[in-house]
Structures are given as structure tokens and as C-alpha cells.
N, C-alpha and C positions, 0 to 999 in steps of 0.2 A: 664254693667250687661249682663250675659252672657244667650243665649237662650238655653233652655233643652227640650230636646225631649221624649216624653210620649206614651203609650201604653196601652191599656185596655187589661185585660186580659180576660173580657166576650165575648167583641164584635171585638175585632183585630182593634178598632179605633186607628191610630197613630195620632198626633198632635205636633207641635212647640210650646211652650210659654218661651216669652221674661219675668223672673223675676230674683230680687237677686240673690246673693249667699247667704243669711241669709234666705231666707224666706223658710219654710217651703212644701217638695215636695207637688203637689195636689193627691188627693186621688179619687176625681169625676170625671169621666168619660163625654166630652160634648155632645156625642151622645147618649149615654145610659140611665145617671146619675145613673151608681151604685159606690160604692165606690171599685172600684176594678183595679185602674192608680196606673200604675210605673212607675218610670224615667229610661231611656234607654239610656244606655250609648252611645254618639255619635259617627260620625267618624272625628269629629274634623275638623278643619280647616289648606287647606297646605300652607306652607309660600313660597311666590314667593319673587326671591332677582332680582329688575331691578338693573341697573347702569351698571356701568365699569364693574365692578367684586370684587367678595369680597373672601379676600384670607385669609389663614390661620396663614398667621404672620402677619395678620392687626394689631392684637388685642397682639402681643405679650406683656409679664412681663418685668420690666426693667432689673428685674436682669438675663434673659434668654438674653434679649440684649447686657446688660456689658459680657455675658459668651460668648455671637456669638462673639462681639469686638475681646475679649483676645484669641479668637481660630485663628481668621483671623490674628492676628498679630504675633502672635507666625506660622502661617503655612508659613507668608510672610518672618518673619525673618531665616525659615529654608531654606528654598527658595533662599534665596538673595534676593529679589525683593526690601526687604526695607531697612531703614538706621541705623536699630537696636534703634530709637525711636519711633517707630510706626508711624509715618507719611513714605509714599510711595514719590521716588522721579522720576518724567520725567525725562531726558533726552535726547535731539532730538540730533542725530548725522548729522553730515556735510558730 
């Protein structure tokens, strides 16, 4: 349940209250009590990311993946680097 923040327009009362999203905005002022509350819109809450780091190809699509695959093999195969079956092969010289 998300908390909305309120405002009187008689008396410049602000206020936080914790309720639904169904329920019904309040209209009664707690300091005043005239019916003259509106919900105000917040400044929201910022999202902090702990850990390692979170990157932009975490979350990549498979098929953006199979296209990274087919570009990397096709640049290896212009290349020489590989064996023209897509696996790359070592080599250690003597």
C-alpha cells in the first residue's frame, strides 16, 4: 500500500497517510477539519542498485544474443582467427 501525500488548501496543513490504491482520496483536513484536502503529487522514491554492478546486457533477448553469436563468427571468419565452423582454435607454437 502506497503512502500519498496531502495538502489543505485553507490552512497550508501537509500530511502523509498510508492507504490503498482503491480507496477513495480524503477530503478532511486534520488540523482544520474543513473539507478542502488534495492529494499531491509526490517526489517519489530513488532506486539505489547495491552489488557488483548491473549492466546493460544482463537482461539481454535471446534473439539479440543468437544475432551478437552470428556477427562475432562471421567477423572471426573474415578475420582468419577461426576454422570456418564457428568454434575458434589455439594454437601454442614451439
Amino acid at each position: 500500500m502506497p503512502t500519498y501525500d496531502y495538502r489543505c488548501s485553507k490552512c497550508d496543513h501537509t500530511w502523509e497517510l498510508f492507504q490503498s490504491i482503491k480507496a477513495a482520496p480524503v477530503k478532511k483536513c486534520p488540523a482544520c477539519g474543513k473539507s478542502s484536502a488534495k492529494r499531491v503529487i509526490g517526489p517519489g522514491a530513488g532506486i539505489i542498485f547495491k552489488g557488483s554492478g548491473f549492466y546493460q546486457t544482463d537482461y539481454r533477448s535471446e534473439s539479440y544474443k543468437k544475432g551478437a553469436e552470428a556477427a562475432k563468427k562471421s567477423e572471426e571468419k573474415a578475420s582468419g582467427k577461426g576454422d570456418g565452423d564457428g568454434k575458434s582454435s589455439t594454437k601454442s607454437e614451439s
